[in-house]
SEGU-280003 format. One line per 3 residues: for each residue y, x, z of C-alpha. Coordinates in steps of 0.02 Angstrom, whole numbers, plus 50000, padded with zeros to 5 digits. Layout:
BEGIN
Y/X/Z; ...
This chain:
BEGIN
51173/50862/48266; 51182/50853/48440; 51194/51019/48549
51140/51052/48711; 51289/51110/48801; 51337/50927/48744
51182/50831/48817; 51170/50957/48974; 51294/50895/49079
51228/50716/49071; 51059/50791/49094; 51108/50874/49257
51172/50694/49305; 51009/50604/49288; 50915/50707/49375
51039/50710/49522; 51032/50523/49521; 50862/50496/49496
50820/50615/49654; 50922/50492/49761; 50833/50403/49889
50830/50282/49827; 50889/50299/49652; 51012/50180/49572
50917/50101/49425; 51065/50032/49351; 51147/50208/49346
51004/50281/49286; 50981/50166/49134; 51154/50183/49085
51128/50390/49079; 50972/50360/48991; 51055/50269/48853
51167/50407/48832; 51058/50537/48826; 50967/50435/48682
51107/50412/48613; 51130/50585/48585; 50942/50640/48524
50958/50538/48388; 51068/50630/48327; 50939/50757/48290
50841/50905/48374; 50771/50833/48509; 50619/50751/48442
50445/50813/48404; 50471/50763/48223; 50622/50851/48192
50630/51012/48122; 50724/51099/48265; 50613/51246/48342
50744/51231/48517; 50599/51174/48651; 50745/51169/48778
50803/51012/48696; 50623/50956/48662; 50592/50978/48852
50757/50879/48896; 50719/50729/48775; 50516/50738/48882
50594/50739/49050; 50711/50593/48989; 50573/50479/48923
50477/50528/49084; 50615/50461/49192; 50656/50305/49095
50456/50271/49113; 50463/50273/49297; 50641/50194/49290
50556/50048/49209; 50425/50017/49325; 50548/50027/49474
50660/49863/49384; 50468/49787/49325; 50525/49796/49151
50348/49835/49060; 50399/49808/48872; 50505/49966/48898
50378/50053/48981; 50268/50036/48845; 50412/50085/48746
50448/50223/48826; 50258/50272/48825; 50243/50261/48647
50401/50369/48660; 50313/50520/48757; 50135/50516/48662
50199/50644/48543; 50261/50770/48682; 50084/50738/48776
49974/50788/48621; 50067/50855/48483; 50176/50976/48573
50058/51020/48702; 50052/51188/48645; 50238/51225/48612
50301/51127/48808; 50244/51197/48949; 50135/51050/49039
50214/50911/49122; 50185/50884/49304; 50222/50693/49260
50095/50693/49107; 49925/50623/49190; 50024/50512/49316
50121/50416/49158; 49961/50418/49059; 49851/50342/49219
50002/50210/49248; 49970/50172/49060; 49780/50159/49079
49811/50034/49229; 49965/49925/49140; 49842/49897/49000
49711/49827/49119; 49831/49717/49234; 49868/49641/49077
49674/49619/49031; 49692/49734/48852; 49521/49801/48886
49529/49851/48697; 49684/49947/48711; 49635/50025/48875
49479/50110/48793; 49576/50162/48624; 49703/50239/48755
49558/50308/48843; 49492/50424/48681; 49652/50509/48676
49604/50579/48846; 49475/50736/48857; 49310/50676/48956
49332/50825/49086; 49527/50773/49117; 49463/50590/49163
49326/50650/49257; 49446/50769/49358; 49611/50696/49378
49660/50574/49506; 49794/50468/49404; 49654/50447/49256
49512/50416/49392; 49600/50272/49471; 49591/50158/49323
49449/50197/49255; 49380/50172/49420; 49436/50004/49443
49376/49950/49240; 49233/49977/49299; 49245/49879/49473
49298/49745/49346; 49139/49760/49235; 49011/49748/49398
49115/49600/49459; 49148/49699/49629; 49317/49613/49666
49321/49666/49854; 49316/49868/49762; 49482/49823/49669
49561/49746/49810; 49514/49888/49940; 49570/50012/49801
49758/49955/49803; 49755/50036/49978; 49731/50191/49896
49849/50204/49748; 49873/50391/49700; 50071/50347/49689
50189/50196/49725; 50206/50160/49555; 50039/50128/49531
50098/49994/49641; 50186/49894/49546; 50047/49880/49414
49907/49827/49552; 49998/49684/49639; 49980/49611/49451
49796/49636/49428; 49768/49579/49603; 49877/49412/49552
49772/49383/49388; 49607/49417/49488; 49662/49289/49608
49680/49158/49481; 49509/49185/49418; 49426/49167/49596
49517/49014/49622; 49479/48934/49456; 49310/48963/49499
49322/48893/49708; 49392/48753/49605; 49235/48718/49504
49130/48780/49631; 49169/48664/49770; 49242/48499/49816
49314/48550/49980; 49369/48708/50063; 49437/48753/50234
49603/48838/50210; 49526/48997/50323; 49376/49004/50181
49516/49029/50048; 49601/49141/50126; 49460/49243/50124
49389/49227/49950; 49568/49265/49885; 49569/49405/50008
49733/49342/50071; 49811/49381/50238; 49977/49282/50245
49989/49072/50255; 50134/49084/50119; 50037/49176/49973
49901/49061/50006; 50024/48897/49992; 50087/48978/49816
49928/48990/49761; 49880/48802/49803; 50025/48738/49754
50013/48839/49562; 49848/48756/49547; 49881/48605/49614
49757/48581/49771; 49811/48449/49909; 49760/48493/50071
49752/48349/50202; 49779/48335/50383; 49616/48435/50427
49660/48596/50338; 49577/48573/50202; 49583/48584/50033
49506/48452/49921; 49477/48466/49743; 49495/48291/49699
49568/48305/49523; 49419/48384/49462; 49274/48284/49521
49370/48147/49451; 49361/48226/49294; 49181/48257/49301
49166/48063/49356; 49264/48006/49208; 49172/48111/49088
48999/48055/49126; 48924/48216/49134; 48729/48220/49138
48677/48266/49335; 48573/48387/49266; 48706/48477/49158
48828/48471/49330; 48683/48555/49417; 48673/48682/49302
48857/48729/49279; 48856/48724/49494; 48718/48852/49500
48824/48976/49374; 48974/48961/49462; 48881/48982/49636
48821/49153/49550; 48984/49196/49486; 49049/49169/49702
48909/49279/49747; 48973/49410/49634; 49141/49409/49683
49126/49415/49868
């Protein structure tokens, strides 16, 4: 079984290293390992039978590191990981640890990885786990919930504005995805929704403010824009040509998607 006078001294080193401005990731991960390395040799663990919360604390503020460590190299598998890691400090030990001042901030970057990935189901089985007066109360927990339910009104411009107020830079990390799979729905939907657009209309459905993310974005989905600067959706009223689609039916789907524009600007 591993002791702590073994595991302190490498302790002692992560935290130096993590404090640097900027940390080194790749240091950090390698004193990570090692430090797992050593709780599993036993003690450290809620579900051992050692009573010693000083190592119990150490193995927390470990897993709370390597959480924030992974979000810093965009590595979300061991986030999640790492997440599943900590649940068992969070609410099984709560009463044996003194509180974390990391707890609602991991939890609230958990909340928003599930819903930049679109696990809506996940999110709200995450979201049980949570008492209704800590959601109500704490910034990290607001935030996502917040922004679920920007989702479920179809206020777009709400989720976009709200990156401007992320309660931490790692929340960051997690936003610039959601914004990039909201993107792709508005422009599968310009895409359907109109023949032609000027590039200056785009940019401000996608709520873009650079020429280059734009040009990504049109060349992913494969618009053409012309000498005029503007994009034409030809491949897709082809389609609809070749297909023989009742005008009526066209009409129809034309007025949905025209709803669906209304709701997202």
């Amino acid at each position: 079984m591993a002791k702590i006078q073994e595991v302190l001294p490498i302790y002692e080193k992560l935290k130096n290293e993590w404090n640097r401005k900027p940390p080194n990731a790749e240091k950090t991960s390698e004193l990570i390992h090692l430090l797992k390395n050593h709780f599993a040799d036993g003690g450290f663990y809620p579900s051992d039978s050692s009573e010693d919360t000083r190592g119990l604390q150490i193995a927390r503020d470990t897993l709370e590191i390597a959480a924030q460590c992974a979000i810093l190299i965009g590595d979300i598998p061991s986030f999640e990981r790492t997440l599943a890691q900590l649940k068992p400090f969070y609410f099984d030990l709560e009463d044996r640890l003194p509180e974390s001042p990391y707890r609602y901030q991991l939890l609230g970057l958990n909340l928003l990885s599930l819903l930049s990935q679109n696990r809506l189901a996940d999110f709200h089985t995450e979201l049980e786990l949570l008492p209704p007066k800590d959601i109500q109360n704490d910034i990290y927990l607001k935030y996502p919930v917040s922004l679920e339910q920007y989702l479920m009104e179809g206020s777009y411009n709400k989720v976009f504005l709200a990156k401007g107020t992320v309660p931490s830079p790692y929340f960051t990390f997690f936003m610039d995805i959601l914004l990039d799979t909201i993107r792709d729905e508005i422009a599968c939907c310009m895409e359907k929704s109109y023949r032609t657009i000027s590039f200056t209309e785009a940019a401000r459905l996608l709520y873009l403010n650079k020429t280059d993310e734009l040009a990504a974005i049109a060349k992913k989905h494969g618009w053409q824009m012309k000498a005029d600067q503007i994009f034409h959706f030809e491949n897709n009223q082809m389609k609809a040509d070749n297909e023989h689609v009742p005008a009526d039916e066209i009409a129809s789907q034309m007025i949905q998607y025209a709803r669906e524009m209304e709701i997202i600007i």
